[in-house]
KERO-294814 format. One record per residue (C-alpha): y, x, z; residue in one letter. Coordinates in pm, whole numbers, plus 50000, padded with zeros to 5 digits. Layout:
// KERO-294814
+-------+-------+-------+------+
|    yy |    xx |    zz | code |
+-------+-------+-------+------+
|     Y |     X |     Z |    A |
...
+-------+-------+-------+------+
***
This chain:
// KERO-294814
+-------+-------+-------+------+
|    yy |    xx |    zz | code |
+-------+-------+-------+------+
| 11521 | 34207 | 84631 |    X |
| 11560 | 34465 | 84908 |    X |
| 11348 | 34439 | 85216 |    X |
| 11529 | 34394 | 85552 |    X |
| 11458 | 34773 | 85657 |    X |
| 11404 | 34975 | 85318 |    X |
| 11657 | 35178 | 85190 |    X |
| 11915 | 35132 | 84913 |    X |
| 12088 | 35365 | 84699 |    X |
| 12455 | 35266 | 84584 |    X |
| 12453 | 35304 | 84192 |    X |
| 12811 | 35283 | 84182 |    X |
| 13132 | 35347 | 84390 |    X |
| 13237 | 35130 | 84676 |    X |
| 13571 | 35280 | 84718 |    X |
| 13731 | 35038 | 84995 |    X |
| 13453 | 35113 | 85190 |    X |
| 13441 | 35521 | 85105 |    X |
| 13138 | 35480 | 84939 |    X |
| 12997 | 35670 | 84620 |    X |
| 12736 | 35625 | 84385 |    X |
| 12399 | 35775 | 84545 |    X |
| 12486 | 35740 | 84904 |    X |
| 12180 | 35575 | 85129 |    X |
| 12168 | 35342 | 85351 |    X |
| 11927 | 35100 | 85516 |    X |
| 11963 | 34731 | 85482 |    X |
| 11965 | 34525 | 85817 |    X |
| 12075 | 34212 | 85652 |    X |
| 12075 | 34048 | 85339 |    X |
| 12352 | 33781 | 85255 |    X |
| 12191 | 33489 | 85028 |    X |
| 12442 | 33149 | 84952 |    X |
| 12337 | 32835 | 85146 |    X |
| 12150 | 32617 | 84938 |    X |
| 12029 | 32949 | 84692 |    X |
| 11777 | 33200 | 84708 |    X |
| 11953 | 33457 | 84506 |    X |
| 12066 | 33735 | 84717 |    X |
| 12462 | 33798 | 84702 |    X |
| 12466 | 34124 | 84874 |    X |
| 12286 | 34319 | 85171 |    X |
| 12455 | 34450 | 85446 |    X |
| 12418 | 34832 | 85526 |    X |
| 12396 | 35041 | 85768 |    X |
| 12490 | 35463 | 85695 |    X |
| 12370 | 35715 | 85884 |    X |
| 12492 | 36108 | 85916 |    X |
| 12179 | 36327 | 85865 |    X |
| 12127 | 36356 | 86229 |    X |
| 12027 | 35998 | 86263 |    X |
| 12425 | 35857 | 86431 |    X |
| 12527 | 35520 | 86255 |    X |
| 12827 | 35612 | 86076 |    X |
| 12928 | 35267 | 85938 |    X |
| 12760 | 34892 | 85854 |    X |
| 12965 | 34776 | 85543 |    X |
| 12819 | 34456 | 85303 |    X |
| 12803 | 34529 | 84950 |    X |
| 12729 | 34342 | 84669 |    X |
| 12350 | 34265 | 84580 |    X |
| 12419 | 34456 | 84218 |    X |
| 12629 | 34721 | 84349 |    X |
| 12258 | 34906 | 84514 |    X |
| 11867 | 34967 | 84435 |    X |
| 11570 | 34972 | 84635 |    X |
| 11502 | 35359 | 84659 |    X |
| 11216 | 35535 | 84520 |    X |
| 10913 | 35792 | 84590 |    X |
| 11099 | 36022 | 84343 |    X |
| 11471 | 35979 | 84490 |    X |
| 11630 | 36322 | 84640 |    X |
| 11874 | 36315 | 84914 |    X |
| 12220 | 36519 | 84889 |    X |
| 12484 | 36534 | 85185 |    X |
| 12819 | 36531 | 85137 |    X |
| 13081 | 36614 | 85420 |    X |
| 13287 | 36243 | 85546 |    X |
| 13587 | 36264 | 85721 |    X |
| 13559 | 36216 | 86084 |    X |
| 13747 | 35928 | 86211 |    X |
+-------+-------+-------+------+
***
């Protein structure tokens, strides 16, 4: 599981959502069924480098990973909208 808080690193594309595979986010919720403690999925929130929320999208629990001390960040242009 993901803390509320932490980051987590997308291991694969989200496309409907204009995510890729490495993008960061931090999770500020995390979606669990009633009645199960399993998680189902984490909501997100993405950030440009300068810190301005870009998007909060909910992806599934397998779709990220909890990031670690040897992770690099890489930017990557979005489209303004």
């Amino acid at each position: 599981m993901i803390a509320e808080h932490a980051y987590a690193v997308l291991i694969r594309d989200i496309p409907e959502a204009g995510l890729v595979a490495g993008d960061v986010g931090v999770v500020v919720h995390i979606h669990t069924r009633p009645g199960d403690a399993a998680v189902a999925g984490y909501m997100l929130e993405l950030f440009t480098v300068d810190g301005r929320t870009i998007d909060t999208v909910s992806v599934p629990a397998d779709a990220v990973r909890p990031s670690t001390d040897t992770d690099r960040l890489h930017v990557r242009p979005v489209a303004a909208e």
